[in-house]
N, CA, C and O atoms as a GROMACS GRO file, in nm:
protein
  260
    1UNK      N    1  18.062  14.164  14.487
    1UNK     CA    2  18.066  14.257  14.598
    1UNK      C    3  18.036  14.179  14.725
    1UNK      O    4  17.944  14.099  14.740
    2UNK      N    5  18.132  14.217  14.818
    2UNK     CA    6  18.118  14.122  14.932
    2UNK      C    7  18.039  14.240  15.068
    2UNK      O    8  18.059  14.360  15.054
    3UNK      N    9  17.985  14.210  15.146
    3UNK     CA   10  17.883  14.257  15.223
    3UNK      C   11  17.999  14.236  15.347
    3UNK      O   12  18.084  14.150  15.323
    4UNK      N   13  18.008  14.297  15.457
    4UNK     CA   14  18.059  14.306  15.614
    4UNK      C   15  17.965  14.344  15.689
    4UNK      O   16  17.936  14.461  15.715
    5UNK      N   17  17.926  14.272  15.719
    5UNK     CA   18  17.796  14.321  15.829
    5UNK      C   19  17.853  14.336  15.956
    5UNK      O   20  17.756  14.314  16.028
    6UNK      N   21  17.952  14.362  16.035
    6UNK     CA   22  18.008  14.450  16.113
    6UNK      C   23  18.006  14.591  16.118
    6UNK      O   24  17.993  14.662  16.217
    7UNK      N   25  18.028  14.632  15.958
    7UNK     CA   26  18.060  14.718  15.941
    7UNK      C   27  17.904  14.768  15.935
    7UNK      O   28  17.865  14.857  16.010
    8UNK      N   29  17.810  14.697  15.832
    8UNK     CA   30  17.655  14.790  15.801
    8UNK      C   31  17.625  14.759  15.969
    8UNK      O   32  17.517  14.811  15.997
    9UNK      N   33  17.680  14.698  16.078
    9UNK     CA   34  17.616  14.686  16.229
    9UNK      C   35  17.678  14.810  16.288
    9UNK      O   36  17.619  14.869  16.378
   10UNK      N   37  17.794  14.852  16.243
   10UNK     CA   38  17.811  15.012  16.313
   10UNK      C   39  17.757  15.088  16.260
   10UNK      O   40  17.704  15.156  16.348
   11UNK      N   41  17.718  15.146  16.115
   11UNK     CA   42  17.679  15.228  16.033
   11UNK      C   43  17.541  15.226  16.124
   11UNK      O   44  17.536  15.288  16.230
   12UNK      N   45  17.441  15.155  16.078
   12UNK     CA   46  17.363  15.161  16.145
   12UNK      C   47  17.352  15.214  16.315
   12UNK      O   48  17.271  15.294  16.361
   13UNK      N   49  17.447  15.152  16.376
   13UNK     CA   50  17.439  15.174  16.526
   13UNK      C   51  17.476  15.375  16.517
   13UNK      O   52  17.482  15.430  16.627
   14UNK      N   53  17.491  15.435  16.435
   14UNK     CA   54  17.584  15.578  16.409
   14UNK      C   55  17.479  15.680  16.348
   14UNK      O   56  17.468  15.792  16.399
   15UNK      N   57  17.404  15.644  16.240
   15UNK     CA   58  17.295  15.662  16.187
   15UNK      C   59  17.143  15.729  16.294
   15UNK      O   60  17.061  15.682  16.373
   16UNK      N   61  17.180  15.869  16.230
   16UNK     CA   62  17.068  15.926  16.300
   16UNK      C   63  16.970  16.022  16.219
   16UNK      O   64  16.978  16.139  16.181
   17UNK      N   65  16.842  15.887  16.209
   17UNK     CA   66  16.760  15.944  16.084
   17UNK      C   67  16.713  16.132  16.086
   17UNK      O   68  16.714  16.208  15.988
   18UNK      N   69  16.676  16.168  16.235
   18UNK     CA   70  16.621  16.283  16.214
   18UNK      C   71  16.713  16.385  16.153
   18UNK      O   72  16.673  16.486  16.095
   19UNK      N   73  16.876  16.342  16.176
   19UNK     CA   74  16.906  16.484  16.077
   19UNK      C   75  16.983  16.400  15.932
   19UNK      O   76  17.051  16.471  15.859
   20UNK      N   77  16.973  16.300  15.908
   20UNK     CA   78  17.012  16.218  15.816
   20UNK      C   79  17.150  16.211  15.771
   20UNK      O   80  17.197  16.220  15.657
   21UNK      N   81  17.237  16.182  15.952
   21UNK     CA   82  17.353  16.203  15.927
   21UNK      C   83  17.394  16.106  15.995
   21UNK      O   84  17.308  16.044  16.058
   22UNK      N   85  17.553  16.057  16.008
   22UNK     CA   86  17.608  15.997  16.077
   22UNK      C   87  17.691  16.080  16.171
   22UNK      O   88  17.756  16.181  16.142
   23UNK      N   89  17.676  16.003  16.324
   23UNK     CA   90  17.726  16.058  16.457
   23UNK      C   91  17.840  15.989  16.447
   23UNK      O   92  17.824  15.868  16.432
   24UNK      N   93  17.976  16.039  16.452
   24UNK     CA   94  18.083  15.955  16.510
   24UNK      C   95  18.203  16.023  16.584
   24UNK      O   96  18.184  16.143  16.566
   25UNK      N   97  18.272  16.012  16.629
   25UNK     CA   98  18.369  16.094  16.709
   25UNK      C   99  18.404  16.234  16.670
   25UNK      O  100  18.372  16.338  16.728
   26UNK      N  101  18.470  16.222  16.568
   26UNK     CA  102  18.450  16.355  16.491
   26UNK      C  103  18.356  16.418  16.432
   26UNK      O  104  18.379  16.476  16.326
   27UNK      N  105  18.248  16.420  16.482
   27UNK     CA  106  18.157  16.521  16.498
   27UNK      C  107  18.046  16.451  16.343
   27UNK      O  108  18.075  16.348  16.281
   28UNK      N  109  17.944  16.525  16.316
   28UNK     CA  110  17.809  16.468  16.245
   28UNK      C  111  17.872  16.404  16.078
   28UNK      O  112  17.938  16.492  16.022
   29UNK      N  113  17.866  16.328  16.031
   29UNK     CA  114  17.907  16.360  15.882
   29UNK      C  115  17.807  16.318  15.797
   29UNK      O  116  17.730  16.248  15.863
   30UNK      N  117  17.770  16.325  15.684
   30UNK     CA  118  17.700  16.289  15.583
   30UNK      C  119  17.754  16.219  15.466
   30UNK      O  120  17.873  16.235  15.438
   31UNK      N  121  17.684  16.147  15.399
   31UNK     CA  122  17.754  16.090  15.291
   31UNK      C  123  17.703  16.120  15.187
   31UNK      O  124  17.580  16.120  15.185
   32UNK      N  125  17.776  16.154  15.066
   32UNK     CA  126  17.687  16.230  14.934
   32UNK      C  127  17.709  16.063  14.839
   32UNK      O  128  17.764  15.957  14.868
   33UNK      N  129  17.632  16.116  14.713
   33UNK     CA  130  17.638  16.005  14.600
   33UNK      C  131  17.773  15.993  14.594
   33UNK      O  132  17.807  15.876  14.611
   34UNK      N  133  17.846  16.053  14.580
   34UNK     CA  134  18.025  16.056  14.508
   34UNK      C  135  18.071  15.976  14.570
   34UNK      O  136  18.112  15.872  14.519
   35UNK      N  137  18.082  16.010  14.753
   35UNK     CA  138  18.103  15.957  14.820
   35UNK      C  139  18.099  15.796  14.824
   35UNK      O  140  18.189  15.719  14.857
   36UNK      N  141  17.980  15.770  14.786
   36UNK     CA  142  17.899  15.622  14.774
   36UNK      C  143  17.939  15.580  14.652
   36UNK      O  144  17.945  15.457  14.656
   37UNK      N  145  17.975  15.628  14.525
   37UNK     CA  146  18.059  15.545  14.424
   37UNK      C  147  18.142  15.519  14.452
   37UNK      O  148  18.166  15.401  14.424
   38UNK      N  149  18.274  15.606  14.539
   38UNK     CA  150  18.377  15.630  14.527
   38UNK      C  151  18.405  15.516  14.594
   38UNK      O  152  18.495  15.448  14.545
   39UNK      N  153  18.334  15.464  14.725
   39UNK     CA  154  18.360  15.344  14.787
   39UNK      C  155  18.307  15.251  14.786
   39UNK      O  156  18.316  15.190  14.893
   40UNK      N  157  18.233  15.191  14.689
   40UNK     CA  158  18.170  15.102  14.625
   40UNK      C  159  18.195  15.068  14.498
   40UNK      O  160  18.147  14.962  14.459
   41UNK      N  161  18.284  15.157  14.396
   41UNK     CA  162  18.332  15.141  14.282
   41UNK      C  163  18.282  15.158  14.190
   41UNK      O  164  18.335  15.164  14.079
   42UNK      N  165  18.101  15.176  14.234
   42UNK     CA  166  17.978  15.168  14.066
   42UNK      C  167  17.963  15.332  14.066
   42UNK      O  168  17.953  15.408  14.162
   43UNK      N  169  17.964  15.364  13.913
   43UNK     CA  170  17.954  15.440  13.835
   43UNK      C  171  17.805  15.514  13.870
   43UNK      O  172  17.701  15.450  13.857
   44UNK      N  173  17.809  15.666  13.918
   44UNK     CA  174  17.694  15.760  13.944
   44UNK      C  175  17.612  15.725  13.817
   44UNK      O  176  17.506  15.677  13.855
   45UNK      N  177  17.618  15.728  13.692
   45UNK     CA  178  17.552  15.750  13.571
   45UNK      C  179  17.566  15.616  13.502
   45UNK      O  180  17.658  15.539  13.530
   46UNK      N  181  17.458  15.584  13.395
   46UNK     CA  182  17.428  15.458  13.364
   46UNK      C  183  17.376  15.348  13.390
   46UNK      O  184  17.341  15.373  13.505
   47UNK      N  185  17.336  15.224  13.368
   47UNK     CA  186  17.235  15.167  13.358
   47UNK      C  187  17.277  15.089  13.534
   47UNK      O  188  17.378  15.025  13.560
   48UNK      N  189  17.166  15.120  13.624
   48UNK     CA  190  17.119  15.070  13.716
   48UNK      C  191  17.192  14.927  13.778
   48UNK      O  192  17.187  14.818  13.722
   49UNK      N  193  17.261  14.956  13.910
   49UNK     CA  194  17.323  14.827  13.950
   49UNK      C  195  17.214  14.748  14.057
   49UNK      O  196  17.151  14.824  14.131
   50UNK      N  197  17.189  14.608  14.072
   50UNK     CA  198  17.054  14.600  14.140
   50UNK      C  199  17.123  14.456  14.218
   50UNK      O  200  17.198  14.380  14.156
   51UNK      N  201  17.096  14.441  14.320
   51UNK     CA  202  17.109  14.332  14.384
   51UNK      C  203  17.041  14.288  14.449
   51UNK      O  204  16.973  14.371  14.509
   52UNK      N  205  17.011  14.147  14.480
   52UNK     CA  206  16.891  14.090  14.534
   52UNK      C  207  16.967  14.015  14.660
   52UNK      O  208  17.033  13.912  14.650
   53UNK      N  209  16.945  14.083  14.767
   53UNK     CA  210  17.014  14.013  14.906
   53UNK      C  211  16.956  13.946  15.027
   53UNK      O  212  16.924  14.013  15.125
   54UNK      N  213  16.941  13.813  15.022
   54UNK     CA  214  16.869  13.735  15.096
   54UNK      C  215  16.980  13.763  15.243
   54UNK      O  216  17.103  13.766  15.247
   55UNK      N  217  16.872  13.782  15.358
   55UNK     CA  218  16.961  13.787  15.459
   55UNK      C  219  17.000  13.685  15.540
   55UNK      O  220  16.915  13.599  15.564
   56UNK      N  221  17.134  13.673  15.601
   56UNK     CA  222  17.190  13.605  15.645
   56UNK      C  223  17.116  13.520  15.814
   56UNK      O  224  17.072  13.594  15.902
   57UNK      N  225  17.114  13.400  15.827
   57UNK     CA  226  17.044  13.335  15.923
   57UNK      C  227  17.122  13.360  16.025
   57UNK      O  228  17.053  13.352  16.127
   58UNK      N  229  17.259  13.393  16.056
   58UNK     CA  230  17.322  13.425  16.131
   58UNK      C  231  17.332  13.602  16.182
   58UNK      O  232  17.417  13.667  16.243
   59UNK      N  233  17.225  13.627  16.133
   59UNK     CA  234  17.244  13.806  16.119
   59UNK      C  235  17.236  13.860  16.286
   59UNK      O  236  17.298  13.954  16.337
   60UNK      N  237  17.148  13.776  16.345
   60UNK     CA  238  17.162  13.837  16.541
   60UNK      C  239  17.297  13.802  16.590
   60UNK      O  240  17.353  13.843  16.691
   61UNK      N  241  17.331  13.737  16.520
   61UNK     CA  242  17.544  13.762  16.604
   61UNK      C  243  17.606  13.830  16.560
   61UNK      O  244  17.725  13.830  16.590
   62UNK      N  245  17.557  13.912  16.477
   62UNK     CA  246  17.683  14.071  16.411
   62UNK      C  247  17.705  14.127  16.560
   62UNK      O  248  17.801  14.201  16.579
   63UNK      N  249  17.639  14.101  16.642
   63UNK     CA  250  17.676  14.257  16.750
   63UNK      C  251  17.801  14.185  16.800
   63UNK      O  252  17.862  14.272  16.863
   64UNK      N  253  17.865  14.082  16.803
   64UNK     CA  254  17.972  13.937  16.866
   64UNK      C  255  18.068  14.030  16.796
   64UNK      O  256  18.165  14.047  16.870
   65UNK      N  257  18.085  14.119  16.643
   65UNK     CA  258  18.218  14.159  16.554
   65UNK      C  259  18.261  14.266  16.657
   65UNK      O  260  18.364  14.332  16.638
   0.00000   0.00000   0.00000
């Protein structure tokens, strides 16, 4: 699984914890579990997918994407 940190740099920038939704042009949206398999590919049920992600030394130039 490959990581875009452009992309987790907008998510984040969109992300608005108090109503635990995302703001984007078309208006508030939320993302359910389904949602999050469906575009990630791992299976809702069954044994636990776990990744250990050391972060990138270059991570203060995502805002440059």
């Amino acid at each position: 699984m490959t990581v875009d940190p452009c992309l987790i740099t907008a998510l984040v920038d969109h992300w608005r914890p108090e109503t635990s939704t995302f703001h984007l042009s078309l208006g508030e949206v939320t993302i359910t579990l389904k949602d999050g398999a469906t575009l990630t590919g791992l299976p809702i049920d069954g044994d636990p997918f776990i990744v250990i992600y050391q972060m990138m030394s270059g991570w203060g130039c995502v805002r440059d994407c």
